[in-house]
ZAFI-812488 format. One record per residue (C-alpha): residue number from 1; y, x, z. Coordinates in Angstrom, 1 decimal. Example, Ala and Ser with C-alpha at 12.3 -4.5 7.8 and 13.67 -1.06 7.14 Angstrom:
@num: 1; north: -4.5; east: 12.3; up: 7.8
@num: 2; north: -1.1; east: 13.7; up: 7.1
END
This chain:
@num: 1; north: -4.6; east: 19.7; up: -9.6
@num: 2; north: -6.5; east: 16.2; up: -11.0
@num: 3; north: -9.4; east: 18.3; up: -9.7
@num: 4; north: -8.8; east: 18.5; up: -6.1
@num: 5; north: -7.3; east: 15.0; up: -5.1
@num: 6; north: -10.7; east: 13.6; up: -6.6
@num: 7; north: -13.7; east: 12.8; up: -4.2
@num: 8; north: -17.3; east: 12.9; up: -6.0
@num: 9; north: -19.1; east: 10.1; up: -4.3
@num: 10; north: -17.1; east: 7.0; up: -4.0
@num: 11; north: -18.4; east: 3.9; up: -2.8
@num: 12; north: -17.4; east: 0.8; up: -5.1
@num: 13; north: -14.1; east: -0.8; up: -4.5
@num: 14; north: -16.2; east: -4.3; up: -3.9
@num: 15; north: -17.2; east: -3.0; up: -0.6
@num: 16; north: -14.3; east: -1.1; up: 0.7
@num: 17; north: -13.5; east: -4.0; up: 3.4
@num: 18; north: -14.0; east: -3.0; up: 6.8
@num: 19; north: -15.4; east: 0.4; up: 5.8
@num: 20; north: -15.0; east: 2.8; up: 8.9
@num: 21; north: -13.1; east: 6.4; up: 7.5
@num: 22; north: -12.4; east: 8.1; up: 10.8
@num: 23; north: -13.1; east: 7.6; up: 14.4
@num: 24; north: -11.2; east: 9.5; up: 17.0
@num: 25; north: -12.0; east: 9.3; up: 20.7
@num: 26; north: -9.2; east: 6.1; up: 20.8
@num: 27; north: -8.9; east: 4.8; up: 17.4
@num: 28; north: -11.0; east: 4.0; up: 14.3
@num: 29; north: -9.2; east: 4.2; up: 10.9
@num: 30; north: -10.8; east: 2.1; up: 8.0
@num: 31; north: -9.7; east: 0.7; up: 5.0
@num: 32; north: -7.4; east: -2.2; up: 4.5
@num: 33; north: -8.3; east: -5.1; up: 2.9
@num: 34; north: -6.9; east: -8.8; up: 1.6
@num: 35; north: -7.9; east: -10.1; up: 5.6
@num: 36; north: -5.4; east: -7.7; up: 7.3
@num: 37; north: -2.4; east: -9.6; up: 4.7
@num: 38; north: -0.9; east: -10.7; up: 8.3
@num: 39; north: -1.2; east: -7.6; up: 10.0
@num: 40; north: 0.4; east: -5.8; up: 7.0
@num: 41; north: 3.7; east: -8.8; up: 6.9
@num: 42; north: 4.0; east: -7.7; up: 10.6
@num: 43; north: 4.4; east: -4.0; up: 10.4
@num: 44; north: 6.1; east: -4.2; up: 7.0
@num: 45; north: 9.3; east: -6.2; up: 8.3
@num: 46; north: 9.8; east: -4.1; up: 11.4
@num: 47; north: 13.2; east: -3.1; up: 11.9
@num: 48; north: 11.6; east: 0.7; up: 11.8
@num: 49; north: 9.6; east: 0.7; up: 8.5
@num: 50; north: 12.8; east: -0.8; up: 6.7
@num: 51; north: 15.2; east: 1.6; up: 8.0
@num: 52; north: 12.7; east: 4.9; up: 7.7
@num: 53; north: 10.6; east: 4.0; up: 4.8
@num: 54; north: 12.1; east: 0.8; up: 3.1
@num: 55; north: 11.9; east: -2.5; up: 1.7
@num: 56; north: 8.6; east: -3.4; up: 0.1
@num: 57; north: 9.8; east: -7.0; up: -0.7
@num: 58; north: 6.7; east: -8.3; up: 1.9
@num: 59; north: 8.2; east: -11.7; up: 2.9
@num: 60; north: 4.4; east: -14.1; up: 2.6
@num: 61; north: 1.2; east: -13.2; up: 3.1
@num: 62; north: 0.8; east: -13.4; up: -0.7
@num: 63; north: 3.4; east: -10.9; up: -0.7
@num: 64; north: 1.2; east: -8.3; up: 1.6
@num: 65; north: -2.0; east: -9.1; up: -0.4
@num: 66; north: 0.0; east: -8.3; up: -3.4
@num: 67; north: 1.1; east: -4.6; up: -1.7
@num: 68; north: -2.6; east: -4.1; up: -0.4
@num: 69; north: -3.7; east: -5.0; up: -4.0
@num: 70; north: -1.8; east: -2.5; up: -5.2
@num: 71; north: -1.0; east: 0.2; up: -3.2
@num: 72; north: -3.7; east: 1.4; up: -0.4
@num: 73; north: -6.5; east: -0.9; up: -2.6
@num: 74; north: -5.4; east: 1.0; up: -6.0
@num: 75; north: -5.9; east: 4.1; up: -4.2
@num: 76; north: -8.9; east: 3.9; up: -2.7
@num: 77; north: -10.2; east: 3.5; up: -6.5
@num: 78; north: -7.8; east: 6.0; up: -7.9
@num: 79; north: -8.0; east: 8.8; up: -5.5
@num: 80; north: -10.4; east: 7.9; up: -3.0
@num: 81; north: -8.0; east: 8.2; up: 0.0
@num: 82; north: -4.7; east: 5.6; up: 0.6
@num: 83; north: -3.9; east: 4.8; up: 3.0
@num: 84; north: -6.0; east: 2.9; up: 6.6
@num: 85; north: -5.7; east: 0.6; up: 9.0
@num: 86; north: -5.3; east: 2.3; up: 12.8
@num: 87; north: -6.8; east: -0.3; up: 14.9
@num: 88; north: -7.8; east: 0.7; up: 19.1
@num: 89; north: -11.7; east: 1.3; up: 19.5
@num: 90; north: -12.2; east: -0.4; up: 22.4
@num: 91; north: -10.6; east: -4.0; up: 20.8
@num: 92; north: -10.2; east: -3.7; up: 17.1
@num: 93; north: -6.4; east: -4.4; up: 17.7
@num: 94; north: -4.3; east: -2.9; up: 14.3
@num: 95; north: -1.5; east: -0.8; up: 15.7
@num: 96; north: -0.5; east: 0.7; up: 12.4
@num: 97; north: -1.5; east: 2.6; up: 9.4
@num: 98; north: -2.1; east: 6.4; up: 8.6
@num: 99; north: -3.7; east: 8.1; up: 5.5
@num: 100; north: -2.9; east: 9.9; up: 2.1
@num: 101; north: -1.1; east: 9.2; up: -0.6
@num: 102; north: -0.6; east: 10.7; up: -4.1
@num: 103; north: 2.7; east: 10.1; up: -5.8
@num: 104; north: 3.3; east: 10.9; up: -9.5
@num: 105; north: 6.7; east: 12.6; up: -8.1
@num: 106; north: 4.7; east: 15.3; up: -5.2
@num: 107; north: 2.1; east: 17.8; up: -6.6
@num: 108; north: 0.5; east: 17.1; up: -3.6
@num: 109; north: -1.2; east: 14.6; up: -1.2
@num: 110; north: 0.7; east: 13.6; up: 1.1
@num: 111; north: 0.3; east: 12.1; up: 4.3
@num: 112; north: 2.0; east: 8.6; up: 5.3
@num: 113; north: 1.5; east: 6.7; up: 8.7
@num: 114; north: 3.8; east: 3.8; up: 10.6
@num: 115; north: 3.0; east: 2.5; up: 13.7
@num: 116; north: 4.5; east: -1.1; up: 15.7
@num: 117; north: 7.0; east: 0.1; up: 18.3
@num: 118; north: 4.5; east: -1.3; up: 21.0
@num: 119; north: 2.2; east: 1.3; up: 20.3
@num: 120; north: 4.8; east: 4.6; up: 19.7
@num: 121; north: 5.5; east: 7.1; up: 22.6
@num: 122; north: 1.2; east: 6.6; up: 23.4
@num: 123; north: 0.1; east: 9.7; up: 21.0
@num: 124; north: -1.6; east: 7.3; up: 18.9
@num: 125; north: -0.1; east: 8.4; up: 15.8
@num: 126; north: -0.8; east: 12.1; up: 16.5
@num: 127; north: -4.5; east: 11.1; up: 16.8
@num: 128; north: -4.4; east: 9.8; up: 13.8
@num: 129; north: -2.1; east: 12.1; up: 12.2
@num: 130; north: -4.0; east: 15.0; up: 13.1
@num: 131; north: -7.7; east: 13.1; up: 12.2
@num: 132; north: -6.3; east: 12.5; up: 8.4
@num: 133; north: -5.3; east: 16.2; up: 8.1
@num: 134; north: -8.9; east: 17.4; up: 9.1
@num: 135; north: -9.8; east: 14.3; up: 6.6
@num: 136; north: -7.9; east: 16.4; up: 3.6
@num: 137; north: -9.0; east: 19.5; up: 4.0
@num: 138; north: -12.8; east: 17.6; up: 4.1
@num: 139; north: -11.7; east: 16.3; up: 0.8
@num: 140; north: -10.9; east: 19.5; up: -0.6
@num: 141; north: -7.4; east: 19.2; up: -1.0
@num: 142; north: -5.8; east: 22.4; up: -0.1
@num: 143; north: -2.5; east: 21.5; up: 0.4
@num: 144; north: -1.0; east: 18.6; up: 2.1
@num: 145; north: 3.0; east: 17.3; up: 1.8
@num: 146; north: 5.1; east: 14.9; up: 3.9
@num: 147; north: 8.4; east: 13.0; up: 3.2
@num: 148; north: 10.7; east: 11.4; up: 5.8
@num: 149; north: 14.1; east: 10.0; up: 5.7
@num: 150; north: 16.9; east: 12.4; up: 7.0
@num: 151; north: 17.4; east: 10.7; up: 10.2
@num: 152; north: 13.9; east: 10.0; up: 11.3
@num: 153; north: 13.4; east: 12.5; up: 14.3
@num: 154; north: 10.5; east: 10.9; up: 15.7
@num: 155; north: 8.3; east: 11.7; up: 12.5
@num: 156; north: 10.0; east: 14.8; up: 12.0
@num: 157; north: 8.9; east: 15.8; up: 15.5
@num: 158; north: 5.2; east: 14.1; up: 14.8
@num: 159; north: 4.9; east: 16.2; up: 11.6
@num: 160; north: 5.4; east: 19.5; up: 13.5
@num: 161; north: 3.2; east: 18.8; up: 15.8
@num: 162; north: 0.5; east: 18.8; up: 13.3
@num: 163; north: 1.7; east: 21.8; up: 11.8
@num: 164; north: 3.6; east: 21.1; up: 8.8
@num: 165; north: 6.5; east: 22.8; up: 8.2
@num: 166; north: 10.2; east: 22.0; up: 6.7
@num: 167; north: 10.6; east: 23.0; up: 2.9
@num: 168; north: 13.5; east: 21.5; up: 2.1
@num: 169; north: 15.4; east: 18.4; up: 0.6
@num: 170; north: 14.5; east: 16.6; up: -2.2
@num: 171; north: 14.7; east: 13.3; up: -4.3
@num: 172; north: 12.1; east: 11.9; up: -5.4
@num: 173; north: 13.7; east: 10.3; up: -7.9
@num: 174; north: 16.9; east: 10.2; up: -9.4
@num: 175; north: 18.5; east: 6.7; up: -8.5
@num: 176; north: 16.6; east: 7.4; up: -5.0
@num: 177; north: 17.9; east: 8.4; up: -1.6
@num: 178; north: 17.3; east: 12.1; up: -0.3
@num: 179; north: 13.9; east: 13.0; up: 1.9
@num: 180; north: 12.8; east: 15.6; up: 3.7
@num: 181; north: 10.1; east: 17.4; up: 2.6
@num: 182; north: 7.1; east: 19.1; up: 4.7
@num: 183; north: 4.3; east: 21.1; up: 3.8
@num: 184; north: 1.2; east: 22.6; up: 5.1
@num: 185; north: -1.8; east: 24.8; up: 3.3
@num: 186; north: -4.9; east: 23.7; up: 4.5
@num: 187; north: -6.7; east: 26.6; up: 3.8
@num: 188; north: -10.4; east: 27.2; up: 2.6
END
């Protein structure tokens, strides 16, 4: 498994920041870095992200440095995919985030995105949904998950669109609330 969520040729984590991953015909996704720390408080402590995917305790900007650090910055060394700033080609405004994730508790990648409520309903996060799936399978990885809360219907809907399938409910940890889990083979 190790095997497959590796990439061969990474470029050095010193000169991740504003590194271009994916460019659709509306969006560019690139990676994060320390400078988008105000970008990341914002979308962090909207009503949305707390209710559908929680709390990161993101209250300063030293706080959202902290979670770039070590989340989507870890990753990029880890793995070699976390997960990237959506920002709109035409002015380099950040709308939200979209990429992959590996979690000790999936087997597989899975795929994570949130979006500010000013930019939902405008098929932005299909776009990039559907860009980071092609991204996978260009990776290698031949499978690729997704977790929601119970409730959220608007990822739920989002996730079928780009072909991933319900496979059931599951924890990811005990002392953890219940998700729903998609799946989707990407094939050779």
């Amino acid at each position: 498994m190790r095997n497959a969520l590796n990439v061969s040729a990474r470029p050095s984590p010193f000169n991740l920041s504003r590194m271009t991953v994916l460019e659709t015909n509306r969006l560019i996704l690139r990676h994060l870095s320390p400078d988008d720390a105000p970008f990341i408080l914002e979308l962090l402590n909207q009503p949305s992200f707390l209710r559908f995917i929680g709390d990161k305790n993101v209250r300063s900007r030293e706080d959202a440095v902290r979670y770039l650090e070590t989340g989507p910055l870890a990753s990029y060394e880890r793995f070699g995919f976390g997960l990237y700033r959506v920002e709109l080609k035409d002015t380099a405004t950040p709308i939200g985030m979209c990429g992959l994730l590996k979690r000790d508790t999936l087997p597989d990648a899975d795929i994570g995105f949130a979006f500010l409520p000013e930019y939902w309903s405008a098929g932005y996060a299909f776009e990039a949904a559907e860009a980071v799936m092609n991204y996978g399978r260009g990776l290698g990885l031949k499978r690729i998950v997704a977790i929601t809360s119970l409730d959220n219907d608007a990822s739920i809907k989002l996730l079928g669109k780009i072909g991933m399938q319900f496979e059931g409910v599951i924890k990811l940890a005990d002392d953890q609330p219940e998700v729903k889990l998609f799946g989707k083979s990407l094939g050779a």
